[in-house]
C-alpha positions as CSV (number, residue, x, y, z in Angstrom):
1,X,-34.0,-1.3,-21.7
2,X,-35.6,-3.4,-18.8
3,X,-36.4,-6.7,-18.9
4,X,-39.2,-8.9,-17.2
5,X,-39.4,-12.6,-16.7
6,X,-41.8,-14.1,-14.5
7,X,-40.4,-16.3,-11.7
8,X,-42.3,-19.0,-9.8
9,X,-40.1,-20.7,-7.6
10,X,-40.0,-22.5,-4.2
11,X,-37.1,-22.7,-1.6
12,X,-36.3,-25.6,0.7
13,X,-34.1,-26.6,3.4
14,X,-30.7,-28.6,2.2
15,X,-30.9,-32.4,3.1
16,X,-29.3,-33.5,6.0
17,X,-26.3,-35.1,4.0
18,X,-24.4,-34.7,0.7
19,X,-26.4,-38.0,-0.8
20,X,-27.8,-37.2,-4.3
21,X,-29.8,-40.4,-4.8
22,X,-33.1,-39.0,-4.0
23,X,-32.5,-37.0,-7.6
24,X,-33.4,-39.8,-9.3
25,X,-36.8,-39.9,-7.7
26,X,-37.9,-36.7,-9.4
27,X,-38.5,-38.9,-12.5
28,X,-41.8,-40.4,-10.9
29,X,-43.1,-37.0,-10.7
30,X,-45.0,-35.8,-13.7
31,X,-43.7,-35.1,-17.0
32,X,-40.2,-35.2,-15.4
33,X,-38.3,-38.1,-17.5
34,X,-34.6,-37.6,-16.4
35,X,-32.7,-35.0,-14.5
36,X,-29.5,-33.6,-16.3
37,X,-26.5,-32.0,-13.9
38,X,-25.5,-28.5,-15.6
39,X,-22.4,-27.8,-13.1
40,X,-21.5,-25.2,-11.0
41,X,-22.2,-21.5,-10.7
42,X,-20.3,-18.9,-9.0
43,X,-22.7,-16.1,-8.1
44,X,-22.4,-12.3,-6.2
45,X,-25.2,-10.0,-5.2
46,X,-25.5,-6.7,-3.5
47,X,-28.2,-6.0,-2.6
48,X,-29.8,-2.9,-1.7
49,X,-32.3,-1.1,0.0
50,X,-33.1,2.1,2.3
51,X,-31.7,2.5,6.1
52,X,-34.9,1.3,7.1
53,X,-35.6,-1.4,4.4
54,X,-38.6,-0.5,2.7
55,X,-38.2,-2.7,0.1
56,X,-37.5,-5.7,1.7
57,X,-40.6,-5.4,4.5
58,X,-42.3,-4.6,1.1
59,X,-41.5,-8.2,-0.3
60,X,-39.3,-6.6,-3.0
61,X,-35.8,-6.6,-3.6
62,X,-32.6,-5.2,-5.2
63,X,-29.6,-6.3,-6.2
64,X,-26.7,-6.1,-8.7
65,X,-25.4,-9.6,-9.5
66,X,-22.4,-10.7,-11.2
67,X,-21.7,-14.4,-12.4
68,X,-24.4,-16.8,-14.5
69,X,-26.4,-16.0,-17.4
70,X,-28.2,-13.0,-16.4
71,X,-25.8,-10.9,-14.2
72,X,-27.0,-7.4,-14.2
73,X,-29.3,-5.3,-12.2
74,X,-32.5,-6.6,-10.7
75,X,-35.4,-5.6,-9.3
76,X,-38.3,-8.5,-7.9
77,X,-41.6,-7.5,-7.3
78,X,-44.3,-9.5,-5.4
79,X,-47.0,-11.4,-7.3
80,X,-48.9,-13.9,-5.5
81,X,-47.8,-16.9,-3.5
82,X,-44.1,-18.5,-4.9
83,X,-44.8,-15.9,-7.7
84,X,-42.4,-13.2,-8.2
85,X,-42.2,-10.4,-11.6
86,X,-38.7,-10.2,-11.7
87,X,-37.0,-6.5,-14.1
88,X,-33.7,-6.9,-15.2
89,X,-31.1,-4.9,-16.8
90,X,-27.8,-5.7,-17.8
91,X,-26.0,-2.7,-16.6
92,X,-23.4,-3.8,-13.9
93,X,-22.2,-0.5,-13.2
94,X,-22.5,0.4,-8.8
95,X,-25.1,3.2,-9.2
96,X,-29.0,1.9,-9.5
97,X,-30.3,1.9,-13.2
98,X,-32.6,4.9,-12.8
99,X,-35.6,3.3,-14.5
100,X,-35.4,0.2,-12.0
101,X,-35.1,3.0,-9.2
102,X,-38.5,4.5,-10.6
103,X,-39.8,1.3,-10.7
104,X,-39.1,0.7,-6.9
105,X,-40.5,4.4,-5.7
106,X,-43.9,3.5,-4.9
107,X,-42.1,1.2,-2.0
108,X,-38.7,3.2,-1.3
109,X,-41.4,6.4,-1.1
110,X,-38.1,8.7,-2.3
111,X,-35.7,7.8,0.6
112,X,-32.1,7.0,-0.6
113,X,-31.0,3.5,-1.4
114,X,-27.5,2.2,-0.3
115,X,-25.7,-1.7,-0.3
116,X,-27.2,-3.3,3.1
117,X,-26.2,-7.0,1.8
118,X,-23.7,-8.9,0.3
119,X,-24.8,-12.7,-0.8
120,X,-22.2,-15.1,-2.5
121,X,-23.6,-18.2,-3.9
122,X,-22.0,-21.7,-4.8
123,X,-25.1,-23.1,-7.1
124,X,-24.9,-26.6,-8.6
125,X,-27.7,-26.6,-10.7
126,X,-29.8,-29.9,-12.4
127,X,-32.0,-29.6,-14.9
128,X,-35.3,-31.5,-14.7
129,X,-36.3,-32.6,-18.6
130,X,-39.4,-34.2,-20.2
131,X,-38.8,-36.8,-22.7
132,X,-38.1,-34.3,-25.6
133,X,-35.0,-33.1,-23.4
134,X,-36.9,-29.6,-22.6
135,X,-36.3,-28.2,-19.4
136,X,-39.4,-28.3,-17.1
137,X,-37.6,-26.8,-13.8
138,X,-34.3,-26.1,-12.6
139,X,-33.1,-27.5,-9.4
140,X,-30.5,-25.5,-7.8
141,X,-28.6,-26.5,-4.5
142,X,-26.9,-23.5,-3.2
143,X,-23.6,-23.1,-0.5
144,X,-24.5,-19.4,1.0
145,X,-22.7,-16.7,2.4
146,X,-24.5,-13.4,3.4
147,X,-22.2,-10.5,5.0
148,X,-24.1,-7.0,6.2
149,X,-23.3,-4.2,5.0
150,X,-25.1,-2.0,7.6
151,X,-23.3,-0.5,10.7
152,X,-22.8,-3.5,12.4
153,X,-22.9,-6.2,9.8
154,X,-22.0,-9.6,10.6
155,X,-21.5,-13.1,8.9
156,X,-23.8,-15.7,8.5
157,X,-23.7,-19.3,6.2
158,X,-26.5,-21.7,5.3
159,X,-27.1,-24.3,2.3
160,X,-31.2,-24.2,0.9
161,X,-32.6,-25.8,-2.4
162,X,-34.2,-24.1,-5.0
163,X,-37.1,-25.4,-6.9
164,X,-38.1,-22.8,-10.3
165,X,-40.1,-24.0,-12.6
166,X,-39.0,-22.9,-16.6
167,X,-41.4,-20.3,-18.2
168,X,-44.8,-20.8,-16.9
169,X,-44.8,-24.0,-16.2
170,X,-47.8,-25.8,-13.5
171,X,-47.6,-25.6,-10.5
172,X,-48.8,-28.9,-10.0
173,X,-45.1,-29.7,-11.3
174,X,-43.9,-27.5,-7.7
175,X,-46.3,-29.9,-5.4
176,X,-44.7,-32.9,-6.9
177,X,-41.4,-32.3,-6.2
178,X,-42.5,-31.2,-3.1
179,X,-43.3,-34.3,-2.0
180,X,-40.3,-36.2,-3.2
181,X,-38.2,-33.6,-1.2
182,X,-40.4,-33.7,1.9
183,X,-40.0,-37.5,1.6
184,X,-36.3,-36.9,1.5
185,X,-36.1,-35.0,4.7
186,X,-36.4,-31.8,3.0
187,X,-38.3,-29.0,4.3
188,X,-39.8,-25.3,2.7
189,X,-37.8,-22.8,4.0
190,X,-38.7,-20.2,7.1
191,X,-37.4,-17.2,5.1
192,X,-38.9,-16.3,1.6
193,X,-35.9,-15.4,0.2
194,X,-32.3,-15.0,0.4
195,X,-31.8,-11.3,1.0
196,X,-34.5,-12.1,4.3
197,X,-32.5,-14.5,5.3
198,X,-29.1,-12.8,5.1
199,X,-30.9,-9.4,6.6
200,X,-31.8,-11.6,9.5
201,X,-29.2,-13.4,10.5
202,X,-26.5,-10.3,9.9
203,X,-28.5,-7.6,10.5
204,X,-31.7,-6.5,12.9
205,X,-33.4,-7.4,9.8
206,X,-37.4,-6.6,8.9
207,X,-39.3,-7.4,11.8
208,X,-42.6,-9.0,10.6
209,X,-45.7,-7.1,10.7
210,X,-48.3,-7.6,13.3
211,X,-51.2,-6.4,10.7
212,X,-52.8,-4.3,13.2
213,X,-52.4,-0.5,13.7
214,X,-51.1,0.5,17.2
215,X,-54.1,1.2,20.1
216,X,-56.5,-0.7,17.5
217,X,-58.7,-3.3,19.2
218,X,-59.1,-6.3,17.3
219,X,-62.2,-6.9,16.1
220,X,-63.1,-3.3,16.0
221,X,-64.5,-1.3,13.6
222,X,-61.2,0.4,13.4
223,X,-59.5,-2.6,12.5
224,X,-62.2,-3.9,9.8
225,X,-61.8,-0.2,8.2
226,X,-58.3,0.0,8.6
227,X,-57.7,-3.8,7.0
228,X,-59.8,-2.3,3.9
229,X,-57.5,0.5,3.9
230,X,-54.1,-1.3,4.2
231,X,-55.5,-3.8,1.5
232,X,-55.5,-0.6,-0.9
233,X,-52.8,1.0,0.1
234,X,-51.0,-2.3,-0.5
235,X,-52.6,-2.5,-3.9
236,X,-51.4,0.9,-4.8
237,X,-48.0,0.1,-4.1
238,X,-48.5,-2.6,-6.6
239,X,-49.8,-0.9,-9.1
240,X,-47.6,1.9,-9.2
241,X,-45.1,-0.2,-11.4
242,X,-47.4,-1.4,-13.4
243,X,-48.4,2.0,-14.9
244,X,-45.0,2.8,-15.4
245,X,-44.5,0.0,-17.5
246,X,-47.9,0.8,-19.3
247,X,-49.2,-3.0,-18.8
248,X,-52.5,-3.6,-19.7
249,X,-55.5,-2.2,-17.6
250,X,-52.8,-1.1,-14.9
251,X,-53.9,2.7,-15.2
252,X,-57.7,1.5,-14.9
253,X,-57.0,-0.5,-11.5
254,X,-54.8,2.3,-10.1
255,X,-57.4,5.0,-10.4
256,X,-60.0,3.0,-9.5
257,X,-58.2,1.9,-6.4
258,X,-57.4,5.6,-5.5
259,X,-61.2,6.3,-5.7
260,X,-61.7,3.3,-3.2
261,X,-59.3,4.5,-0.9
262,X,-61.2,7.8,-1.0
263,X,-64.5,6.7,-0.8
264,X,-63.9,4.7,2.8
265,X,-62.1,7.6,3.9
266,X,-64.8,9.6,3.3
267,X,-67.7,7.6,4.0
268,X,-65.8,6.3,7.1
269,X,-65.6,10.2,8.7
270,X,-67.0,8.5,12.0
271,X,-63.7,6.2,12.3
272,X,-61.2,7.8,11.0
273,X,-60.2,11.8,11.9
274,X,-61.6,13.5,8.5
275,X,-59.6,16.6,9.0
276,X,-56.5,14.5,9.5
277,X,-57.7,12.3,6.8
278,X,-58.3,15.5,4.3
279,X,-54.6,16.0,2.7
280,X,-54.6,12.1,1.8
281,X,-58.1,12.2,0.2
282,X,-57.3,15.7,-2.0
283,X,-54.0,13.7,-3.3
284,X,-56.3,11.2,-4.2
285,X,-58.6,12.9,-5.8
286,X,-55.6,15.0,-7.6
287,X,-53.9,11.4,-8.4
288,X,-57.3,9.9,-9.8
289,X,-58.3,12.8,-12.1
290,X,-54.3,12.8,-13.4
291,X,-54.9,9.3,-14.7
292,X,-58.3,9.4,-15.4
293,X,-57.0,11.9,-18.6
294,X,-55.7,8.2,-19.9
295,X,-57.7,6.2,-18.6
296,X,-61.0,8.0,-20.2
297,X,-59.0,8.2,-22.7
298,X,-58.3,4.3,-23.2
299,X,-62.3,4.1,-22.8
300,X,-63.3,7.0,-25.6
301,X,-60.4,5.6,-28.2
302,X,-62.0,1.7,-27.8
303,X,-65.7,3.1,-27.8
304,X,-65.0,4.7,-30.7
305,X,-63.2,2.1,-33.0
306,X,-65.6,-0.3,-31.6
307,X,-68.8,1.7,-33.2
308,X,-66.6,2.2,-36.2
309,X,-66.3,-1.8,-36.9
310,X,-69.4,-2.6,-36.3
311,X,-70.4,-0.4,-39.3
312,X,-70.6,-2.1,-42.7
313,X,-67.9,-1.0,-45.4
314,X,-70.4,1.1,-47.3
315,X,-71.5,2.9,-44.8
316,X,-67.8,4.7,-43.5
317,X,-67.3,7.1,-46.0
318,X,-63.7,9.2,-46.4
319,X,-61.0,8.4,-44.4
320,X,-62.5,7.8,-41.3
321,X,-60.4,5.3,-39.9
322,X,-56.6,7.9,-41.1
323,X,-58.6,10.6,-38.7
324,X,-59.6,8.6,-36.3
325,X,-55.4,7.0,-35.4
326,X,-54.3,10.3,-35.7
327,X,-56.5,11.5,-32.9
328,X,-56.0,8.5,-31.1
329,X,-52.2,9.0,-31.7
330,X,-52.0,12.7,-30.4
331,X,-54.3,12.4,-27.8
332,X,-53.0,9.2,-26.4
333,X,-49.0,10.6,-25.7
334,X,-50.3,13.8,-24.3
335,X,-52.4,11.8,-21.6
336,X,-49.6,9.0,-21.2
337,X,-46.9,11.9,-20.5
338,X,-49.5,13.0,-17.5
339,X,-49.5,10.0,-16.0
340,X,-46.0,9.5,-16.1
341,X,-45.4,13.2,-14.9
342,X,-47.8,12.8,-12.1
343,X,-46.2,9.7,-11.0
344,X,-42.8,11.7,-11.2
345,X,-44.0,14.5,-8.7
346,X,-43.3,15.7,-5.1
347,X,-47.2,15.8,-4.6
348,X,-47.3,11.8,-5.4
349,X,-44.7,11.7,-3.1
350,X,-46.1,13.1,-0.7
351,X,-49.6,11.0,-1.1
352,X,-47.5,7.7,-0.7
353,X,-45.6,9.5,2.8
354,X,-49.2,10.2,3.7
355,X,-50.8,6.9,3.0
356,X,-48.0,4.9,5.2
357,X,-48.6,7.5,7.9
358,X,-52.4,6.9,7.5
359,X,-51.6,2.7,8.1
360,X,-48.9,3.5,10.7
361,X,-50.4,5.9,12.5
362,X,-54.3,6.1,12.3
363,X,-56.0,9.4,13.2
364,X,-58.9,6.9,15.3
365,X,-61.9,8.6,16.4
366,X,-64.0,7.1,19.6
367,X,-66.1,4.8,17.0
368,X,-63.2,2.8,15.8
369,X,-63.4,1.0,19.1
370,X,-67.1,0.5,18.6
371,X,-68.9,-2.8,17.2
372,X,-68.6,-2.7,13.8
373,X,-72.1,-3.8,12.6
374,X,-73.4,-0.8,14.3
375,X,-71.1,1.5,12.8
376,X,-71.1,-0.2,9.1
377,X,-74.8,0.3,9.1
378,X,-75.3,3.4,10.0
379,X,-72.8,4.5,7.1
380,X,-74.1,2.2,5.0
381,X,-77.8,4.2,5.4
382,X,-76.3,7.3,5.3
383,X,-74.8,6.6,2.4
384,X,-77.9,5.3,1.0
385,X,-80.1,8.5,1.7
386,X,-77.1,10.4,-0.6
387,X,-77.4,8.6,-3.7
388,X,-81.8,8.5,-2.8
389,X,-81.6,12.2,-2.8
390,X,-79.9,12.4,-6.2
391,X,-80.8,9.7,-8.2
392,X,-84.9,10.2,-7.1
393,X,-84.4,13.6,-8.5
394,X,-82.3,12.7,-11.8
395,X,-85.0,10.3,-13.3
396,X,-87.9,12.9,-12.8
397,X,-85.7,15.1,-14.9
398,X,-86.5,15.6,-18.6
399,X,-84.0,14.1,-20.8
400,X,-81.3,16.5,-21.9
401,X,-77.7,18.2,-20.7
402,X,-79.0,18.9,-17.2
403,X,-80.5,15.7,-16.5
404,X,-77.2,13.8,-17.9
405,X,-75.3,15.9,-15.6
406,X,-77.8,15.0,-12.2
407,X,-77.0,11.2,-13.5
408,X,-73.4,11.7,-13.4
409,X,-73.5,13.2,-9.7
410,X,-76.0,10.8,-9.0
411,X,-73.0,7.9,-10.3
412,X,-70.6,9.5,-8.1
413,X,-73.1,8.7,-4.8
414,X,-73.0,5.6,-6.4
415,X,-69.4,4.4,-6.5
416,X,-69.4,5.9,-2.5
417,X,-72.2,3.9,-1.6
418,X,-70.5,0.4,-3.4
419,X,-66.7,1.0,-1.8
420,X,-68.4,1.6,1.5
421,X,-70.2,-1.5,1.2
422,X,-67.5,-3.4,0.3
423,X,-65.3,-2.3,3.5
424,X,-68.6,-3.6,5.2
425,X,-68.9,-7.0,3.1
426,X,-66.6,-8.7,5.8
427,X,-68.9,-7.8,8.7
428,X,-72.4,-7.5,7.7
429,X,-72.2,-9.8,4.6
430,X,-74.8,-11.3,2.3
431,X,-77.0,-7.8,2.8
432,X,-73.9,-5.6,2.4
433,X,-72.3,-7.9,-0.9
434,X,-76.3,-8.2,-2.0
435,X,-76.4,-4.2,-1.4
436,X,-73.0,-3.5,-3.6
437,X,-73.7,-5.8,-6.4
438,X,-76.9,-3.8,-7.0
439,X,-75.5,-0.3,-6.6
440,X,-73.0,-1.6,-8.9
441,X,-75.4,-2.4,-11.8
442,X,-76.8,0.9,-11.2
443,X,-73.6,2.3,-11.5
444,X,-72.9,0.7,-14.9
445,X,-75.7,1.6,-16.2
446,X,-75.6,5.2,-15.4
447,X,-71.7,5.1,-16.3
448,X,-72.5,4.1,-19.9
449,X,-74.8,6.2,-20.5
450,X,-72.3,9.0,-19.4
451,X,-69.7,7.8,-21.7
452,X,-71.9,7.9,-24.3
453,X,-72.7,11.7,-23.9
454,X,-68.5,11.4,-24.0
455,X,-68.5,9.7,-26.9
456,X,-70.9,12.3,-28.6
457,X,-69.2,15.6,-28.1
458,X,-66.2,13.6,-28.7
459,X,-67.7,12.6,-32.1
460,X,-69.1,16.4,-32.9
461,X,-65.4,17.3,-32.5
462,X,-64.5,15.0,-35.0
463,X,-66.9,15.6,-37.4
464,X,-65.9,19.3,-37.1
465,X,-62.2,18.6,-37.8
466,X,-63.0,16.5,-41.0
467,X,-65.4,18.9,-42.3
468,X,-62.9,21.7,-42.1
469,X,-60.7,19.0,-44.3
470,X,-63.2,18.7,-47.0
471,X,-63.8,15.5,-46.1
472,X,-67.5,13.6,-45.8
473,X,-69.2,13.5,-41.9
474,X,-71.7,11.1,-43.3
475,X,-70.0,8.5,-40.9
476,X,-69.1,10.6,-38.1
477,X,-72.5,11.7,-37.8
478,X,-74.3,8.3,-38.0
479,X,-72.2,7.3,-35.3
480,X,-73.1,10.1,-32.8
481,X,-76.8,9.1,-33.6
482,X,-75.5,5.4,-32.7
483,X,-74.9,6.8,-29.1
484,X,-77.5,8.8,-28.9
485,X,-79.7,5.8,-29.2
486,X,-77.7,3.8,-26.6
487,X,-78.1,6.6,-24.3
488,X,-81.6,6.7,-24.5
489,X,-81.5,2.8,-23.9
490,X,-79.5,2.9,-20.8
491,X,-81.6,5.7,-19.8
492,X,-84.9,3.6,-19.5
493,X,-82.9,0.6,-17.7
494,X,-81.8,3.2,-15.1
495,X,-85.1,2.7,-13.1
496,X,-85.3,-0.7,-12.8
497,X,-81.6,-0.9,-11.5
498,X,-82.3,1.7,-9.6
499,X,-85.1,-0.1,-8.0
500,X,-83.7,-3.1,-7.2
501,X,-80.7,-0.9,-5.5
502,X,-83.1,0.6,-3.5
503,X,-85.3,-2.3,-2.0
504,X,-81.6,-3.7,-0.8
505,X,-81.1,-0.2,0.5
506,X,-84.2,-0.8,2.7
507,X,-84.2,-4.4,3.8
508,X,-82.6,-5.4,6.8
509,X,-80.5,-4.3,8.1
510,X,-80.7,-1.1,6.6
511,X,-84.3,-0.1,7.4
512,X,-85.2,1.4,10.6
């Protein structure tokens, strides 16, 4: 079994000379109130990565390390700024732990991984303490040797300092020493890590990325859609781990960005070729409905228990709360085991092959080259005039199945209208954030009142089972009247949100 620590560290040039006296300043900084020498390491890492390193243009890495306390198999992930979530197992065995090789798919997208580097590592390490003797950093000053692995692999040697701060320290502790080592002739390193470094100077390592699609104009409406869309796609990558490991909300914020990815390729037809575009957007939709089975799940299970506390003890009759885990219990592993299979697919596979072709290669169409204010707006109204023609209709509707069901379609139009003004917020924006955060509410709105009509056939289903048990659906049924009632509530704030939607829908710039 995996495990994760977080990492925030920094890496620096090494000083000039061997002199250590400029250790001593560190006490000044902070909390720091003496700095403890721990000896010296020996450490070995191979690390490794596809022929055309995905995972280190991808700001992960690889490895299998021996030597020190935590020699074993590794996988980093990217987190923010001198931030990484590093997995590690303690296999040492030469093939790749298959649940660190899942873990890595959403960045290797299935091609094979091989050795491309070899790093060996003198490290003389010093502890920096606080006046109880805990550790508050570790200061590492490390002798490097990096050979390639690749065809032509050569040789390459440099010393760097390495600043990581213990458990989750401040950061504030990083800037301090920071300035005792800039003081000290010390400067932050041009690579962000060692494998980068080593790629680089024995290999024709990654390349950076320009950021900009080929034949893409800057300042385009191409490049403002396409920046939206490799900010997803970028997301999605992250994400992908994250539901694996079932960490909290990651399912939620995976789906949600697969429905924003579709949304601007939709809405964005002008831009971007929507027959190319098609495949990508049904894997999306596929890839959204596979996790919204947990996901709406997730939302159901805390709806329920949530009604169910709120009640008072005298009121939840029979055992309620027995029936209620089991179907949580049941229900939960089946939709879990979906996700987890979908993820496991050729078809994901293929969606993540698709999306880097998307980024690569953009199918442009003539607007892309156009001014983008022209072209955000006119989607923007078109986009309008969709959710107008459903959501006018829905609220004339009598209350009932058919009218829940125009509100739900109505929701969808919605969520379009919000994702496509978001890819417009950086060009047009106070009208465009002004027009989102109001399409927004009106989603909500409309979105709880749908999970309520969930929530009731959910609770019918319920009652049914405990019936058939001989059990009392005293409880069961004052809850689905609980919803019922919220329903009706959201339902007669749906016009005023809706209102307020649509006079941003028809200021400026939007009108005609």
């Amino acid at each position: 079994m995996a495990r994760s620590v977080r990492e925030i560290e920094r890496k620096y040039t090494a000083p000039a000379s061997d002199d250590s006296s400029w250790l001593a300043d560190l006490t000044a900084v902070g909390p720091v109130a003496s700095v403890a020498e721990r000896g010296v390491v020996e450490l070995d890492a191979v690390y490794y990565d596809t022929d055309d390193l995905r995972l280190t243009r991808g700001g992960a890495a690889l490895r299998r390390r021996t030597g020190g306390e935590d020699a074993g198999w590794h996988l980093k992930l990217p987190v923010a700024d001198d931030t990484r979530e590093e997995i590690q197992t303690s296999s040492t065995a030469e093939e790749v732990p298959e649940e660190l090789r899942d873990l890595a798919l959403s960045r290797t997208r299935g091609a094979a991984l091989r050795p491309v580097v070899r790093v060996r590592s003198s490290r003389s390490v010093h502890h920096l303490l606080d006046a109880r003797g805990d550790v508050l950093a570790e200061l590492s000053r490390d002798a490097v040797s990096a050979d390639g692995l690749l065809d032509e692999g050569g040789h390459a040697a440099w010393r760097e300092l390495e600043v990581e701060l213990a458990g989750s320290g401040d950061t504030a502790l990083l800037n301090g020493i920071e300035k005792v080592l800039i003081r000290s002739g010390v400067d932050r390193a041009k690579s962000p890590s060692k494998v980068v470094r080593a790629l680089a100077e024995t290999e024709s390592g990654p390349q950076p990325a320009s950021g900009r699609a080929p034949g893409v104009a800057p300042g385009s409406a191409g490049d403002h859609v396409l920046a939206y869309v490799g900010r997803l796609v970028s997301d999605l990558t992250d994400l992908d781990p994250a539901v694996r490991r079932d960490l909290p909300d990651a399912v939620h914020r995976m789906r949600t960005t697969a429905r924003r990815l579709r949304g601007c390729l939709r809405s964005y037809r002008s831009v971007l070729d929507a027959e190319a575009c098609a495949p990508v957007r049904r894997d999306l939709k596929w890839l959204a409905n596979e996790l919204g089975v947990e996901r709406d799940h997730e939302v159901l299970g805390e709806r329920l228990r949530s009604g169910l506390r709120e009640l008072p003890g005298e009121l939840v009759l029979g055992p309620v709360d027995a029936r209620l885990e089991a179907w949580d219990v049941a229900k939960r592993a089946d939709a879990r085991r979906r996700t987890l299979d979908a993820l496991a697919s050729p078809r994901y596979l293929g969606l993540l092959n698709g999306l880097r072709s998307l980024t690569d290669e953009p199918p442009l169409r003539a607007k892309a080259s156009g001014r983008p204010e022209k072209v955000m707006v006119k989607v923007l109204r078109k986009e309008f005039r969709r959710l107008a023609g459903r959501m006018d209709p829905a609220l004339d509707m009598a209350s009932g199945p058919e009218r829940d069901a125009a509100i739900h379609d109505a929701r969808k139009a919605a969520k379009r209208l919000r994702y496509a003004a978001e890819t417009a917020s950086p060009v047009l924006g106070k009208p465009a954030r002004r027009l989102g955060g109001r399409v927004k509410a009106v989603q909500q709105v409309s979105g709880d009142q749908h999970d309520s009509v969930v929530t009731r056939d959910a609770l019918r289903r319920l009652a049914v089972s405990a019936q058939g048990a001989g059990e009392p659906g005293f409880t069961w049924g004052l809850l689905h009247g609980q919803e019922r009632a919220s329903a009706g509530a959201r339902e007669r704030q749906l016009p005023e949100a809706w209102a307020r939607a649509r006079a941003a829908g028809r200021s400026k710039p939007f009108r005609r």
